[in-house]
PyMOL Python script that loads the backbone (N, CA, C, O; Angstrom):
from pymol import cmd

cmd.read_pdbstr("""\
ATOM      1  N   UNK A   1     125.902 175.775  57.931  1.00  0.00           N
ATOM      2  CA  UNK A   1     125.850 175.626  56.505  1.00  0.00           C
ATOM      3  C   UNK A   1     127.086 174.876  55.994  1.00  0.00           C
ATOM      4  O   UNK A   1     127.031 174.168  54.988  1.00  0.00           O
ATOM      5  N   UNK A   2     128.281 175.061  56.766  1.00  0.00           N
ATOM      6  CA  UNK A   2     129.885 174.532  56.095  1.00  0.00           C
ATOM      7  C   UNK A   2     129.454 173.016  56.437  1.00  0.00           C
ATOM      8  O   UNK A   2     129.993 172.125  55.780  1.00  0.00           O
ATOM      9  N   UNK A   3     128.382 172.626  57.564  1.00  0.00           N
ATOM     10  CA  UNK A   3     128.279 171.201  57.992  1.00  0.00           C
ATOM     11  C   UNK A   3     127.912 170.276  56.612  1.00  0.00           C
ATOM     12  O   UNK A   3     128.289 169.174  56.215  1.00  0.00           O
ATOM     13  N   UNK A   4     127.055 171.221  56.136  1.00  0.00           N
ATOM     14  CA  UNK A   4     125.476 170.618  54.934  1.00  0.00           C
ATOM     15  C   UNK A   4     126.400 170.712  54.037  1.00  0.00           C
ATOM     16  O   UNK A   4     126.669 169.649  53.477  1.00  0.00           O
ATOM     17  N   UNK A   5     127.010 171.679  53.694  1.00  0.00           N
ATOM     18  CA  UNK A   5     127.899 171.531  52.210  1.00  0.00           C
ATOM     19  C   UNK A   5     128.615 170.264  52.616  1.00  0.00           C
ATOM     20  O   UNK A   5     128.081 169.207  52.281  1.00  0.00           O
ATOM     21  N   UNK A   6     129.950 170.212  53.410  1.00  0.00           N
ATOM     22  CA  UNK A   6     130.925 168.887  53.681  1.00  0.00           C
ATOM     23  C   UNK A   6     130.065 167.768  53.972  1.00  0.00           C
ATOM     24  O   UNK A   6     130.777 166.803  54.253  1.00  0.00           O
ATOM     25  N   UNK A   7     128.990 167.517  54.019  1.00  0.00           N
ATOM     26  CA  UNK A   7     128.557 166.496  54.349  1.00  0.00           C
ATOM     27  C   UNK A   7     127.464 165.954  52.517  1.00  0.00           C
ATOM     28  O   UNK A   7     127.513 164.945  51.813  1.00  0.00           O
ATOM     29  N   UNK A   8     126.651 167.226  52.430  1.00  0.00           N
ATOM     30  CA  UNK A   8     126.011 166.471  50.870  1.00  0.00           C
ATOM     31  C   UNK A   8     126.413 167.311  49.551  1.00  0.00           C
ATOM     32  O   UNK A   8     125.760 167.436  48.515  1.00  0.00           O
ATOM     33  N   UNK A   9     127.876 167.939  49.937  1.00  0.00           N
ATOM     34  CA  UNK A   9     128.276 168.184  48.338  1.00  0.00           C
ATOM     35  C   UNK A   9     127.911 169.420  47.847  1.00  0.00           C
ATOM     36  O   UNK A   9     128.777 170.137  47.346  1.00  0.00           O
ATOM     37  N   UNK A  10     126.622 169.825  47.921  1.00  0.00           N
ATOM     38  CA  UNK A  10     125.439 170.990  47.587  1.00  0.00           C
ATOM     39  C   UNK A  10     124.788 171.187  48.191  1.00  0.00           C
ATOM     40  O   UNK A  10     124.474 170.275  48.955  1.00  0.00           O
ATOM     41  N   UNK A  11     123.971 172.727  48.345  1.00  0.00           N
ATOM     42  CA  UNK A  11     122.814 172.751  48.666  1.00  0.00           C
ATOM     43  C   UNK A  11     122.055 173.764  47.349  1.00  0.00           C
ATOM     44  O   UNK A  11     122.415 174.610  46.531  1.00  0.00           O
ATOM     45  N   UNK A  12     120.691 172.994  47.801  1.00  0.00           N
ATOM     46  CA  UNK A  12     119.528 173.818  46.543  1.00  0.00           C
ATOM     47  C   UNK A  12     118.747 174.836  47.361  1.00  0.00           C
ATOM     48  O   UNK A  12     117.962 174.566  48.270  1.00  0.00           O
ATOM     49  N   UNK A  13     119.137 176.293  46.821  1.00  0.00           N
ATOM     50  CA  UNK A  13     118.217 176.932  47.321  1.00  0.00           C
ATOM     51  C   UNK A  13     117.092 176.993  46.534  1.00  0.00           C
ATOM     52  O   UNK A  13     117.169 176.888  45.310  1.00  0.00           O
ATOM     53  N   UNK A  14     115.877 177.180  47.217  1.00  0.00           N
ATOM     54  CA  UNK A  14     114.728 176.775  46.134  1.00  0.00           C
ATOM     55  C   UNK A  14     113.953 178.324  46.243  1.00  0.00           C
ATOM     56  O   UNK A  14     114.315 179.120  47.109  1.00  0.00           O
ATOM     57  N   UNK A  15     112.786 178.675  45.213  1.00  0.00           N
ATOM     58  CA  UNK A  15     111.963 179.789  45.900  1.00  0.00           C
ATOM     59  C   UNK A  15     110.721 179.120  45.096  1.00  0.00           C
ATOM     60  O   UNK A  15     110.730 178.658  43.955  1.00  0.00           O
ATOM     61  N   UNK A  16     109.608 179.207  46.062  1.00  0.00           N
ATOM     62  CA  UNK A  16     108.101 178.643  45.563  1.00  0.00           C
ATOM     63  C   UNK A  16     108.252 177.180  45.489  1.00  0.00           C
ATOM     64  O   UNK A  16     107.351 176.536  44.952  1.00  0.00           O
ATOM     65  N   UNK A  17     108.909 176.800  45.793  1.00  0.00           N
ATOM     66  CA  UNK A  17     109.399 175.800  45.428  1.00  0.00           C
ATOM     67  C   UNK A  17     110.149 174.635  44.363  1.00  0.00           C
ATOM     68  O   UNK A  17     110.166 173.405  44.326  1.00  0.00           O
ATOM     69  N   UNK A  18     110.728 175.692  43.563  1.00  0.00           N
ATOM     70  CA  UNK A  18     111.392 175.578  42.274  1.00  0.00           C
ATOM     71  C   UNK A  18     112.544 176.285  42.616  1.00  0.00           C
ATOM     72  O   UNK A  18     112.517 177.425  43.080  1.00  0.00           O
ATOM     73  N   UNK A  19     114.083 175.303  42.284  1.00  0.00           N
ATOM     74  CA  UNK A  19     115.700 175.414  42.428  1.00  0.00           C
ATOM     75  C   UNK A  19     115.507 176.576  41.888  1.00  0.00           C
ATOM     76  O   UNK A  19     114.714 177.030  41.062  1.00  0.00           O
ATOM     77  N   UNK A  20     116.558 177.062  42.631  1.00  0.00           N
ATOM     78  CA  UNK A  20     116.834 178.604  42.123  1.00  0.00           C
ATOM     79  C   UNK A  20     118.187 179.371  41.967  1.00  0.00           C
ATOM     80  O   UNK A  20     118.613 180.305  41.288  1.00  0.00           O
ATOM     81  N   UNK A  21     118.814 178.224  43.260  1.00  0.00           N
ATOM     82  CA  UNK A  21     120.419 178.940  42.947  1.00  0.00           C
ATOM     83  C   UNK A  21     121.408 177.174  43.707  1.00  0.00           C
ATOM     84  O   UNK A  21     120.961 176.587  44.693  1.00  0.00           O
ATOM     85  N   UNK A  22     122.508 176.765  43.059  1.00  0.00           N
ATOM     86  CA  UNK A  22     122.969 175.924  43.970  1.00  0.00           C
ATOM     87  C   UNK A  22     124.159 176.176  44.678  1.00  0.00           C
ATOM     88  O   UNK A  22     125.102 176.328  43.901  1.00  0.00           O
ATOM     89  N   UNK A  23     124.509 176.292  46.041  1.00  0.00           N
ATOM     90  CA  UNK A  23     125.720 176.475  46.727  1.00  0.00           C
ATOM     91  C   UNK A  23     126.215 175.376  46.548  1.00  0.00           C
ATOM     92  O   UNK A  23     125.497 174.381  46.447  1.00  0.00           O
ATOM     93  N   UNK A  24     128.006 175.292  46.440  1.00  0.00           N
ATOM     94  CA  UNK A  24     128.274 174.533  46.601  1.00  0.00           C
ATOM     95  C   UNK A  24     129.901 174.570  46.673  1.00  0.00           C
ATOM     96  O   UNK A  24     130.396 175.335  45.846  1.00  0.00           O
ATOM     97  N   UNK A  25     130.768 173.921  47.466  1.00  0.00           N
ATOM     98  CA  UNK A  25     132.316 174.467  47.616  1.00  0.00           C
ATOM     99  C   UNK A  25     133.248 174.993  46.745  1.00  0.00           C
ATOM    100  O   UNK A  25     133.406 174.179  45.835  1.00  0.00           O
ATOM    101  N   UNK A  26     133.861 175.858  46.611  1.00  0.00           N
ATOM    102  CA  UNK A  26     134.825 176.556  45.847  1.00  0.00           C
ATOM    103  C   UNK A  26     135.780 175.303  45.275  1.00  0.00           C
ATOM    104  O   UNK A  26     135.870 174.326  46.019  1.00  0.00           O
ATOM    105  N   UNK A  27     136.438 175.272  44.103  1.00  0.00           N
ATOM    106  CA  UNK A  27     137.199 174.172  44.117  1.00  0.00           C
ATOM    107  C   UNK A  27     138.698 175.457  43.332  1.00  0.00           C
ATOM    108  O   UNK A  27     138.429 176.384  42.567  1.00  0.00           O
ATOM    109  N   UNK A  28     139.562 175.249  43.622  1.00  0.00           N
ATOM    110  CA  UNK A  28     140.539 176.685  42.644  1.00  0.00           C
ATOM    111  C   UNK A  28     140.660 175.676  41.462  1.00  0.00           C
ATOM    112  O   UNK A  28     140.581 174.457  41.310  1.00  0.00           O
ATOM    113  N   UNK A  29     140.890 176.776  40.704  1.00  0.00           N
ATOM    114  CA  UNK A  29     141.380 176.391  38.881  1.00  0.00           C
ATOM    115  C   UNK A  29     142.556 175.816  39.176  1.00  0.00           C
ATOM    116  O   UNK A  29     143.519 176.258  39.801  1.00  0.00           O
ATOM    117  N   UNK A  30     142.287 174.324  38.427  1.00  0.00           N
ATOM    118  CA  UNK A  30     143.592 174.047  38.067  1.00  0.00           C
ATOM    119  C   UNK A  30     144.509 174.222  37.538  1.00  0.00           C
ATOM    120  O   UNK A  30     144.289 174.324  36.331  1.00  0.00           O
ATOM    121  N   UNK A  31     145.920 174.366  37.894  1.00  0.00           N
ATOM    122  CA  UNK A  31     146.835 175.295  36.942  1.00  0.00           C
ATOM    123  C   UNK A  31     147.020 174.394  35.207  1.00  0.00           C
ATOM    124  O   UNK A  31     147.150 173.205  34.915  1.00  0.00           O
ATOM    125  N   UNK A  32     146.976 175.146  34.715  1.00  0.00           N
ATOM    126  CA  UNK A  32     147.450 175.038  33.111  1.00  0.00           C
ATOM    127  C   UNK A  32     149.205 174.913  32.910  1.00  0.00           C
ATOM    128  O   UNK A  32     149.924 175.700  33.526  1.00  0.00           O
ATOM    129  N   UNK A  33     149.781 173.893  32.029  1.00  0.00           N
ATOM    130  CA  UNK A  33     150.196 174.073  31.687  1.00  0.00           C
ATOM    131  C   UNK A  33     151.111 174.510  30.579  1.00  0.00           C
ATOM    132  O   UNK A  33     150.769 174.199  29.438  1.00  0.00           O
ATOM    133  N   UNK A  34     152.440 175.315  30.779  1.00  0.00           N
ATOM    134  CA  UNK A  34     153.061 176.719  30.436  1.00  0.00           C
ATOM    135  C   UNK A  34     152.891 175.883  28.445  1.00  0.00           C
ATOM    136  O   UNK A  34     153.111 174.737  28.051  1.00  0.00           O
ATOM    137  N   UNK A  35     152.470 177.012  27.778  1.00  0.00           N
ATOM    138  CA  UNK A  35     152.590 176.637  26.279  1.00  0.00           C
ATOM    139  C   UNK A  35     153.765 176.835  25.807  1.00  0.00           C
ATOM    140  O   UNK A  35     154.630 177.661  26.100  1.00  0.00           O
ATOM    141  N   UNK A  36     153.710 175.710  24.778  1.00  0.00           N
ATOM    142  CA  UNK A  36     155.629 175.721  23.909  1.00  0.00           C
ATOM    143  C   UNK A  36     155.378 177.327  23.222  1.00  0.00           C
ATOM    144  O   UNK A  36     154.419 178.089  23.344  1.00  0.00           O
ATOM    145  N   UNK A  37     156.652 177.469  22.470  1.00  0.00           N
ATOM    146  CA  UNK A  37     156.796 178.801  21.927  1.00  0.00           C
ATOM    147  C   UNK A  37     156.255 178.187  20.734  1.00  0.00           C
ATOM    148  O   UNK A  37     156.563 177.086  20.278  1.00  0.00           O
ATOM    149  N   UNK A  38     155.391 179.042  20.264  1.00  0.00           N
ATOM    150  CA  UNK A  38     154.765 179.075  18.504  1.00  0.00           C
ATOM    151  C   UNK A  38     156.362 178.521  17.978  1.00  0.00           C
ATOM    152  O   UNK A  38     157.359 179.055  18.464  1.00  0.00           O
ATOM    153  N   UNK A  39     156.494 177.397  16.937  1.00  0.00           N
ATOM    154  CA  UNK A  39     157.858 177.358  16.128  1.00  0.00           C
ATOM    155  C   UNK A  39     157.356 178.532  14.891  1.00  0.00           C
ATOM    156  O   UNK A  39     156.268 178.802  14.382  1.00  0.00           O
ATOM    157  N   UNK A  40     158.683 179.023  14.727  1.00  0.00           N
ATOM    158  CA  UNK A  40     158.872 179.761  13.744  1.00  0.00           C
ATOM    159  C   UNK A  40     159.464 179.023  12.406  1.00  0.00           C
ATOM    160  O   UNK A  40     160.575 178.543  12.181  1.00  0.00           O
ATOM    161  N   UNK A  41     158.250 179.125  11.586  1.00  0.00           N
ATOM    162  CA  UNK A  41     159.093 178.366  10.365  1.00  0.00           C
ATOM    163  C   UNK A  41     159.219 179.796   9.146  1.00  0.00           C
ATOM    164  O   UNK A  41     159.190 179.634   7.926  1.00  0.00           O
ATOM    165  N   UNK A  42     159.313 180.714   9.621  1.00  0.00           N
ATOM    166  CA  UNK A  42     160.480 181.771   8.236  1.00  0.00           C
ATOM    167  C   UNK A  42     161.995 181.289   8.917  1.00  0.00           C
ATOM    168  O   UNK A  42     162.911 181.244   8.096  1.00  0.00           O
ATOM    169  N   UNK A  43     162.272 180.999  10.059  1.00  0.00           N
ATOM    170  CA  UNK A  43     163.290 180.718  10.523  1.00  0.00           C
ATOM    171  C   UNK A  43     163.964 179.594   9.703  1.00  0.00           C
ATOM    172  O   UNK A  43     165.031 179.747   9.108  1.00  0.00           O
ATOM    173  N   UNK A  44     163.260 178.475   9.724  1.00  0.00           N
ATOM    174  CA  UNK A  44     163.546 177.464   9.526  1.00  0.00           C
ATOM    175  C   UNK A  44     163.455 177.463   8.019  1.00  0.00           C
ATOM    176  O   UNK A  44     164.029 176.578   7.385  1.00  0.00           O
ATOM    177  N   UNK A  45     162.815 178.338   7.459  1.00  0.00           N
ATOM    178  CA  UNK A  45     163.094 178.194   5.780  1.00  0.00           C
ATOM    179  C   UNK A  45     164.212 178.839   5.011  1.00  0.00           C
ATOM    180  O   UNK A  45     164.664 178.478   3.925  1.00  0.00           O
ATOM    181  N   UNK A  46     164.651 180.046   5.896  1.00  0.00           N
ATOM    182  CA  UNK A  46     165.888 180.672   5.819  1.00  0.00           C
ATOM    183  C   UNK A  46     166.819 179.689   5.806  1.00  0.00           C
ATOM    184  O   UNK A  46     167.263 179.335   4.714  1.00  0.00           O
ATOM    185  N   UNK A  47     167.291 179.060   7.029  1.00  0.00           N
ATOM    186  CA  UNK A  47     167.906 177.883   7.441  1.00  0.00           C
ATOM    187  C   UNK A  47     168.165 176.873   5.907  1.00  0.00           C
ATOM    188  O   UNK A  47     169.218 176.337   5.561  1.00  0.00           O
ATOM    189  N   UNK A  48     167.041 176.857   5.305  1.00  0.00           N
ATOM    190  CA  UNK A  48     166.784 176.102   4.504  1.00  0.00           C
ATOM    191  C   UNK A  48     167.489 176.556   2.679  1.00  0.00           C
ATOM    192  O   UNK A  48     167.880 175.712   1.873  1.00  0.00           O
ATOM    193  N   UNK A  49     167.474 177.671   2.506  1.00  0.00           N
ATOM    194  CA  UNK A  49     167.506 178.298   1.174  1.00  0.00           C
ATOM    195  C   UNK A  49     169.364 178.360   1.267  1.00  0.00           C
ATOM    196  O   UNK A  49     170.224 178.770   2.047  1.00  0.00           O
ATOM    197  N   UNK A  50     169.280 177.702   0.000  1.00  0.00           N
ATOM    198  CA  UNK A  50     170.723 177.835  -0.578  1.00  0.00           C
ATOM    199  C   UNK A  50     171.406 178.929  -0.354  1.00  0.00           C
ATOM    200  O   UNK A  50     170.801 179.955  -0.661  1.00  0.00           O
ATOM    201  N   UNK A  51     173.085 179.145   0.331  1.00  0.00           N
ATOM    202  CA  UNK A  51     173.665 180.115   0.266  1.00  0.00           C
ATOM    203  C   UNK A  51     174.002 180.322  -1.749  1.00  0.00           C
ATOM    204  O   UNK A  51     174.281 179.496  -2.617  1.00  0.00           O
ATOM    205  N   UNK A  52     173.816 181.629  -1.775  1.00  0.00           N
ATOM    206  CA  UNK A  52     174.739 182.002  -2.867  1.00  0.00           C
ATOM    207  C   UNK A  52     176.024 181.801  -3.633  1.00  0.00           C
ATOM    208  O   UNK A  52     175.979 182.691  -4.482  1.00  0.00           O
ATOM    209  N   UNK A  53     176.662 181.417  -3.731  1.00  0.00           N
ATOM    210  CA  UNK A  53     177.909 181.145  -4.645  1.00  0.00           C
ATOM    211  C   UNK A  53     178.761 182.179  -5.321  1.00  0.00           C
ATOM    212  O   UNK A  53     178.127 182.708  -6.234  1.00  0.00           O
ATOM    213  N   UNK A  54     180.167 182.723  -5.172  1.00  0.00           N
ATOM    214  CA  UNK A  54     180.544 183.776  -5.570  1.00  0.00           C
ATOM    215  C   UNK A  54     180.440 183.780  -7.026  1.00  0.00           C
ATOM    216  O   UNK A  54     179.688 183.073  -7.696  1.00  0.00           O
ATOM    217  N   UNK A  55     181.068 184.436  -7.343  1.00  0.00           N
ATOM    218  CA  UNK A  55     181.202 184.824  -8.783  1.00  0.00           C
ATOM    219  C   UNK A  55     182.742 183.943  -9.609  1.00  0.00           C
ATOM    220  O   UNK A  55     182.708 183.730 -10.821  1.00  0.00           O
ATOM    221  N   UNK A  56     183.716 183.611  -8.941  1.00  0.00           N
ATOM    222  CA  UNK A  56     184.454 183.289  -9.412  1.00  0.00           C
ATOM    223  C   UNK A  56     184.203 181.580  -9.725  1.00  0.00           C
ATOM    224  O   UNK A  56     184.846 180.887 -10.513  1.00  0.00           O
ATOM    225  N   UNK A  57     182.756 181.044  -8.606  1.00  0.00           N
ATOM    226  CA  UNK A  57     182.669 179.820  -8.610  1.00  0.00           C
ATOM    227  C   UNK A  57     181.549 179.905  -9.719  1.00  0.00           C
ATOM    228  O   UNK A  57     181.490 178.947 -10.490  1.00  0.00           O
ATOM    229  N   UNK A  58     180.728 180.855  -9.875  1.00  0.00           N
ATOM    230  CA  UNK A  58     179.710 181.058 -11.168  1.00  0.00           C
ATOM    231  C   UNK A  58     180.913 180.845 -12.397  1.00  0.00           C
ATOM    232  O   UNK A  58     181.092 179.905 -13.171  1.00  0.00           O
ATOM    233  N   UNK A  59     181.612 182.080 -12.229  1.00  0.00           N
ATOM    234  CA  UNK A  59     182.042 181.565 -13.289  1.00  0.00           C
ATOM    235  C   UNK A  59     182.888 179.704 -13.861  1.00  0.00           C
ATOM    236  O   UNK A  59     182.802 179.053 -14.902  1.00  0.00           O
ATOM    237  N   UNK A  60     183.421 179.537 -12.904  1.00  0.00           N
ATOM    238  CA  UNK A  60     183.937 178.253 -13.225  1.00  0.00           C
ATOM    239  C   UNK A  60     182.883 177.377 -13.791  1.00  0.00           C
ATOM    240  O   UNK A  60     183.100 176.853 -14.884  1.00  0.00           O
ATOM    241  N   UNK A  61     181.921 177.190 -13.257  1.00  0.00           N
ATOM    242  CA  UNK A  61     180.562 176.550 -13.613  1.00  0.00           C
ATOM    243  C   UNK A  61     180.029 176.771 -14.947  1.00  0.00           C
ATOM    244  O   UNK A  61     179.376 175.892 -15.510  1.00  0.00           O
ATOM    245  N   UNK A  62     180.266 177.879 -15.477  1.00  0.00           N
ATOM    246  CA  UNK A  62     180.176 178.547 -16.523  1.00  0.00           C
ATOM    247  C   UNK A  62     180.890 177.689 -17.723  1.00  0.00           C
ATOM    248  O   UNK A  62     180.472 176.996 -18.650  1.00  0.00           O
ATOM    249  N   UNK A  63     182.178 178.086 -17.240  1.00  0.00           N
ATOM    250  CA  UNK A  63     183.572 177.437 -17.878  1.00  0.00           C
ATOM    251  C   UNK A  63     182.594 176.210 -18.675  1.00  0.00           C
ATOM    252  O   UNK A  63     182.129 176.049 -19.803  1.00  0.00           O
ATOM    253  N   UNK A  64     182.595 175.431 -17.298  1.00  0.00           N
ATOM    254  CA  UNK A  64     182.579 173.940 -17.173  1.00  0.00           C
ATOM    255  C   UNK A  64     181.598 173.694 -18.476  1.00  0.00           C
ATOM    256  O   UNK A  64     182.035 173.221 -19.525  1.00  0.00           O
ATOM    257  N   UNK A  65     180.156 174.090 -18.274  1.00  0.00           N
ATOM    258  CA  UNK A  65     179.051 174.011 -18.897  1.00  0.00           C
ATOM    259  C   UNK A  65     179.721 174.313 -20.085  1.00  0.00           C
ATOM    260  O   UNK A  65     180.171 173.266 -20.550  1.00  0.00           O
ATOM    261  N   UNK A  66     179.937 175.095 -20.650  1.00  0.00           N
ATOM    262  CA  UNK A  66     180.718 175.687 -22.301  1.00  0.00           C
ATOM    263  C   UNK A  66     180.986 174.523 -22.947  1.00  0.00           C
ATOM    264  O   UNK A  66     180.274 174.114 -23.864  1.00  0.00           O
ATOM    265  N   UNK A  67     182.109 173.860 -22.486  1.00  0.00           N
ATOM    266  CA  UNK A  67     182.997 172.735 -22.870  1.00  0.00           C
ATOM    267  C   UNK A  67     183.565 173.312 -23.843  1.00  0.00           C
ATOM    268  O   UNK A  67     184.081 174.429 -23.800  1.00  0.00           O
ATOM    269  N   UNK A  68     183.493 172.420 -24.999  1.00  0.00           N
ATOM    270  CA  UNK A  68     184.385 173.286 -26.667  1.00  0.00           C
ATOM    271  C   UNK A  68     183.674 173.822 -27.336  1.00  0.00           C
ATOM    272  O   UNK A  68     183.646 173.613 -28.549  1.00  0.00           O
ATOM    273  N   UNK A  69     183.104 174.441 -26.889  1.00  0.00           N
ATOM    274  CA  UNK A  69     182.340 175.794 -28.197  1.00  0.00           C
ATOM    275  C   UNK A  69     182.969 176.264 -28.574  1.00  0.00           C
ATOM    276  O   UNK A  69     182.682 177.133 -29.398  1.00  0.00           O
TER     277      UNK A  69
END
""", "prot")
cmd.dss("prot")
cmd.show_as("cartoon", "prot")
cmd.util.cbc("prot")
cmd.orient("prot")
């Protein structure tokens, strides 16, 4: 039987004479390759959002904006 497979690829088993099952050589799964990591974008929006500003620089800003009122 290993002759008939290496030589035509397949064989058809038939019953009544109608295919019924086909043998034919094992081939293994090809390996896949490894997936990137999901990106994280809360990361990257953190990254993104303005640090805060103390209070002494609020206030200067403050100042500034006033002018001569």
């Amino acid at each position: 039987m290993r002759a008939a497979i290496a030589r035509d690829g397949e064989i058809v088993v038939t019953e009544r004479g109608r295919a019924a099952h086909i043998i034919k050589p094992y081939l293994a799964p090809k390996k896949r390759k490894a997936k990137p990591e999901p990106f994280d974008y809360d990361a990257r929006l953190i990254k993104r959002i303005p640090k805060p500003i103390s209070a002494a620089a609020s206030k200067a800003i403050e100042d500034l904006n006033r002018g001569e009122r």
